[in-house]
C-alpha positions, 0 to 999 in steps of 0.5 A, a space after each residue: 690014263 694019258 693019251 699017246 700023242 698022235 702024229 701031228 702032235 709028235 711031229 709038231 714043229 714045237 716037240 721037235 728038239 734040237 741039241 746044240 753043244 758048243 765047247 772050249 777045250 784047251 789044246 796046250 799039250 799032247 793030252 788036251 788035245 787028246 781029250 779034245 779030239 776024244 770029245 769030238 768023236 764021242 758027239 759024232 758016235 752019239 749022232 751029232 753033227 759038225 755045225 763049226 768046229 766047236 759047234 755040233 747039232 742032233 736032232 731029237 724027236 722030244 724033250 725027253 729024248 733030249 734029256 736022256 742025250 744031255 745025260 750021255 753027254 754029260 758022263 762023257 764031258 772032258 775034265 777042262 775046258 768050257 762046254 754048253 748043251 742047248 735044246 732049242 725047239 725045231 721052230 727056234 732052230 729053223 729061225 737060224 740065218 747061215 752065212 758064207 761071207 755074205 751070201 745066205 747059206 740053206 739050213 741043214 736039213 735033219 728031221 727026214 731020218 727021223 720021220 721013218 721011226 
């Protein structure tokens, strides 16, 4: 029998995940922006986070937590358009440099909601 991971391991730098979408929707007519603006409030519904306009963030406390969002997504895709799903470790993301202009920005924070489960 497997031995549940204890909270060093769960909160492991490493099992932390972070769910990066970024999209390319076309927005010619009335109903592509329709399917647009429908997709964005989908993702804010599901929990993410405006990054840029077409980049939006979620953290996930585990791989298989990141599996079951990118299910959702998925059933919620629009039928135009380009999207990518990218799950990148806690660590990966915490190696991101943010810029205005040229001055360096701090990380959005995300993982204190997380430690209360």
């Amino acid at each position: 029998m497997k031995k549940p991971p204890s909270n060093a391991e769960r909160l492991s730098a490493y099992r932390l995940m972070w769910i990066l979408v970024f999209f390319d929707l076309p927005t010619f007519t009335a109903e592509d922006r329709k399917l647009s603006s429908d997709f964005r409030k989908n993702l804010l519904e599901e929990g993410f986070t405006m990054f840029q306009f077409s980049i939006y963030t979620r953290p996930c406390p585990s791989r298989e937590r990141v599996d079951v969002i990118t299910q959702r997504i998925e059933k919620i895709l629009p039928p135009r358009g380009k999207i990518g799903i990218m799950p990148v470790t806690d660590k990966q993301f915490g190696l991101m440099k943010l810029y205005y202009g040229t001055a360096s920005s701090p990380k959005p924070e995300g993982y204190e909601q997380l430690m209360l489960f």
